[in-house]
N, C-alpha and C positions, 0 to 999 in steps of 0.2 A: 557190526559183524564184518570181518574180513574173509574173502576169499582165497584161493588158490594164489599163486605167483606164474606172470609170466614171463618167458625172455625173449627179448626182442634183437636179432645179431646183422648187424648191417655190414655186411663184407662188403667193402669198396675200392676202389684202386686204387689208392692211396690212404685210407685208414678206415679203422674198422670200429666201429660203434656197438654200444651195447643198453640194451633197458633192462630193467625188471619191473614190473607193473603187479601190484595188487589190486584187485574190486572191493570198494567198501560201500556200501548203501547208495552214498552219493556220491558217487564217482571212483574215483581212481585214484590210488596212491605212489608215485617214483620210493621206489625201495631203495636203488640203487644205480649208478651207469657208469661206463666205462668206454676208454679211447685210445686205442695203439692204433701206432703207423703199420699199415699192412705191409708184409715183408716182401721186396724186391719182386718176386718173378708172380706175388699174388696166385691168385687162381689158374694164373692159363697156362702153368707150366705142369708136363706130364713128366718131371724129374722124380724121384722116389725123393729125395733130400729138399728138397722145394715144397713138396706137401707135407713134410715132414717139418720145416720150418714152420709151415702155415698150420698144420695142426697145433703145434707147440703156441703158437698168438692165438689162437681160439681158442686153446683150454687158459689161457692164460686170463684171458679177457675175461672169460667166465668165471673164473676163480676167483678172480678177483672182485667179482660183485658181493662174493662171500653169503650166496641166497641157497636153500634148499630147494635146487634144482638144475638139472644137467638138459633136460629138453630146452632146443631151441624151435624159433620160427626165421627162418632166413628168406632171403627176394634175390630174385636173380634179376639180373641188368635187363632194364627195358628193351636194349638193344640185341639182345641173346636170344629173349622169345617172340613171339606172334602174338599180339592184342587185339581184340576187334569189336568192339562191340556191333551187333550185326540185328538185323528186322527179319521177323519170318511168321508167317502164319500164325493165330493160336492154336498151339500141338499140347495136347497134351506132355508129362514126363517122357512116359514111354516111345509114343511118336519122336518128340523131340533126341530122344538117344539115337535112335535109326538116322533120323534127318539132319542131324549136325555133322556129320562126316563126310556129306555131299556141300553141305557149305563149307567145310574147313578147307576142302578140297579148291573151294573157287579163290579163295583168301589166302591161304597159305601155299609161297612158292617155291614147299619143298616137300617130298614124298613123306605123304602121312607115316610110312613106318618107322621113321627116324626118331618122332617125336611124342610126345605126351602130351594126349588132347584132353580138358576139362573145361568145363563151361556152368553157365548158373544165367538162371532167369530172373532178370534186374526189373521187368513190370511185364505181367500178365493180363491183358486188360480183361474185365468180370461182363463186358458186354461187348460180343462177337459182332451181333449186327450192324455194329457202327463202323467195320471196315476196319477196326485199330488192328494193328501187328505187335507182336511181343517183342519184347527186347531182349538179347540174349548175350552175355560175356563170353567170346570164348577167348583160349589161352592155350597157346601151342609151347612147347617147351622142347629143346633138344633132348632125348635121352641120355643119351652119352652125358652133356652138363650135370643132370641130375644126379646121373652114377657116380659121377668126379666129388661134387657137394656132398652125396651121402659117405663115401669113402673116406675125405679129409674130416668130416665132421666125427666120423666112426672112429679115426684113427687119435683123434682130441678126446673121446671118450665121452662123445656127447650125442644127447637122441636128437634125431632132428622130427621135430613136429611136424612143422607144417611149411610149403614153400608157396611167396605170393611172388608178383613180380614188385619193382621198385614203384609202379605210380598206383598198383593195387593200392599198398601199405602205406601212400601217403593219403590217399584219399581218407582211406578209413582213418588217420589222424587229426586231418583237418575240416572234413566233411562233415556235415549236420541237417538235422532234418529239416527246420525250416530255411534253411540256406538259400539267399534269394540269387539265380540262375550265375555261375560263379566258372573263371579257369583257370585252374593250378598252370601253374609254370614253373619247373622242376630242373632249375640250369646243373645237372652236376657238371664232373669233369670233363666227359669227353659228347655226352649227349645233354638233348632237352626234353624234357617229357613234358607232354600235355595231357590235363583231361578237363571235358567241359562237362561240368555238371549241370542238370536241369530237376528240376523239384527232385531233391535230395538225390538223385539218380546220374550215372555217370553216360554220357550219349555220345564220348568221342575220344578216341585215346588218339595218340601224333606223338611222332618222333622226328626229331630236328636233331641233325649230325652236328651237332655244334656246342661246344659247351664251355666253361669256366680253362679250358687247359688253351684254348686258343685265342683268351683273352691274354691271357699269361707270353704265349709265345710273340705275339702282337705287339707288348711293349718290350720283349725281349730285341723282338727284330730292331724295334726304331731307335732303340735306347741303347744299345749294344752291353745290354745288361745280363749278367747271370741266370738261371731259370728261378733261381733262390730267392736274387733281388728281385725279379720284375713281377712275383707271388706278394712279397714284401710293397714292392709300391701298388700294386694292384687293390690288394686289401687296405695300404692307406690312403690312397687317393678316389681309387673308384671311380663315380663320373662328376668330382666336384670342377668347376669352371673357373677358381684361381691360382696365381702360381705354376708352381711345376704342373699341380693337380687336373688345370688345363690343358696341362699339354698331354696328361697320360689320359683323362680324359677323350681325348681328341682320338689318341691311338684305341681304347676300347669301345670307342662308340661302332664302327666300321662290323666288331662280332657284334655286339648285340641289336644293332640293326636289321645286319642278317635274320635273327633270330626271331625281331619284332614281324618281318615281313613273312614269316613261315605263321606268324600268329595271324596276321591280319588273312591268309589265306584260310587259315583253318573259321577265322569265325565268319566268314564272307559266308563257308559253306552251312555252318550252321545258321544262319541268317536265311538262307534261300531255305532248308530243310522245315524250319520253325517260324511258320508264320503266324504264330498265336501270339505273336506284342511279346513272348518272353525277351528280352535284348538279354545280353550279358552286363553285368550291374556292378563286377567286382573282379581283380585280378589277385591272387594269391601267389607269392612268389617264395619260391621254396631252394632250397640244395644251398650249398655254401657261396655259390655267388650271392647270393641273394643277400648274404653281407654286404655286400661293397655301397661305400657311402652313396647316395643318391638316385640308386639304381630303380629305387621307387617311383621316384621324380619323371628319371628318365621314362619309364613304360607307360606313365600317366600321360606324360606333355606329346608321347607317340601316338599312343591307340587311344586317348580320350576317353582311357577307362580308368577310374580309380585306381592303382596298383599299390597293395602294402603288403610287407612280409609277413607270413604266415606265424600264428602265433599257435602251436602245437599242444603248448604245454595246458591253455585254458580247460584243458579235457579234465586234469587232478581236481582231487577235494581240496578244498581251503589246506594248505600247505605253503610252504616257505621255498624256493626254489634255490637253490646252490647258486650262486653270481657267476662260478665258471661256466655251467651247462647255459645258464640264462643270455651267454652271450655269444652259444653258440646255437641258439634257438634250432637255427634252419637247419646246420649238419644234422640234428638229431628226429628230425621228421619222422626218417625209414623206420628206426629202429623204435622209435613210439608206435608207427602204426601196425609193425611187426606183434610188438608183444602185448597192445590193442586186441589182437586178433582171437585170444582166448578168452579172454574176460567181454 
């Protein structure tokens, strides 16, 4: 028996991705995807002909999945909203609606009116006397973004479902129930996302200013090469150790060290918070660097945690995969775990 279709639309700074997902008994079926370069000024330009561009690639992407249906589920940049996963009391619902507004307040470092608060209770514990705290997601969002997103999506002729942020829609892609204590690592272009998951539950979101676009400028600077080229040796080299490969190697090690050392703060503090022997048992590495040849290697022989690229697609029924989408696994995360979200 098959269900409903969803779509999943990954607007990104540089190209924009698409799912469509059906539910069949056991599992999930890829209907269809799709991949355009995002056009020039992207989202952040308030031009009428710029959104107007960017509407024309969104209907376009859509249309071309050739699926009955115009509702999307889009995520906005990790960078853009407030994530936080946060401990408080057990409140009930109601309580909890009163009392998240005086936490948003402590967390979030801009006037609540601005933005659009929502949240969801990730574990409630069922026995109070033990002193356990509930765990609570919240998610601050700019207004104003919102209204831009609804507007360009409106002007594509397209409904907009549902909005998560970018490491929401990965988790739900690559997360699983029995998942033993595990941290996504989400290099996109300009950021890194983190979330560490603990028995199926997510207990830590992190943002790292650093991402796949300053690996690129890195060997641009030492190489006096093109932004074009040094994209081009990036993805063929990556962190292999012969040849030229060593030497662009040597240039991209400097960012993602960087990067590795914002991880080792993050699980230091998970480490002090969790002293129930859970350790971290697995690294999942996601976003488009996460191609780059040896970059697995590298995160392993650093943090002495196993690190392998996230495989998304294990979520489908027995199916055949396309060889082109299969070998861009990682880009296609968001927009899996986007169109995830209704099925």
């Amino acid at each position: 028996m098959i269900f409903n279709k969803s779509i999943g639309l990954d607007i990104g700074l540089t190209t924009i991705k698409a799912i469509s997902l059906s539910r069949v008994n056991n599992g999930f079926v890829l209907d269809a995807f799709g991949f355009l370069p995002t056009p020039a000024k992207g989202m952040l330009s308030e031009a009428p002909l710029d959104e107007e561009e960017m509407a024309k690639a969104l209907k376009k992407i859509v249309d071309n999945l050739k699926v009955n249906s115009k509702s999307v589920n889009i995520a906005l940049a990790d960078n853009k909203v407030y994530t936080k996963v946060i401990e408080m009391p057990v409140l009930s619902d109601k309580e909890l609606s009163l009392a998240i507004y005086w936490e948003a307040e402590r967390h979030i470092p801009v006037a609540l009116s601005t933005i659009t608060l929502v949240w969801n209770v990730l574990k409630r514990p069922s026995n109070q006397s033990l002193g356990e705290k509930m765990q609570v997601l919240m998610v601050g969002a700019p207004t104003v973004l919102i209204n831009k997103y609804q507007k360009v999506l409106q002007m594509a002729g397209l409904n907009l479902n549902s909005i998560d942020t970018e490491i929401l829609a990965i988790e739900r892609a690559l997360v699983s129930p029995n998942m033993p204590a595990t941290i996504i690592v989400h290099i996109g272009a300009l950021n890194t996302s983190l979330a560490i998951i603990k028995d199926g539950i997510l207990v830590l979101t992190y943002l790292i200013q650093t991402g796949g676009n300053a690996i690129t400028r890195s060997i641009e600077a030492d190489f006096g090469l093109t932004p074009s080229q040094s994209e081009e040796y990036k993805k063929t080299y990556g962190f292999s150790k012969e040849g030229v490969g060593g030497k662009i190697g040597k240039s991209t090690e400097p960012i993602i060290a960087s990067i590795i050392l914002e991880i080792k703060k993050a699980l230091a503090f998970y480490s002090q918070k969790y002293k129930d022997g859970s350790i971290i048992q697995q690294i999942l590495l996601s976003g488009g660097t996460a191609k780059l040849p040896g970059i697995d290697l590298f995160f392993t022989e650093n943090l002495g945690i196993k690190a392998v690229v996230a495989n998304p697609w294990k979520i489908l029924a027995n199916q055949q995969i396309p060889p082109e989408i299969l070998k861009s696994t990682a880009d296609y995360t968001i927009a899996l775990g986007l169109a995830m979200r209704d099925l």
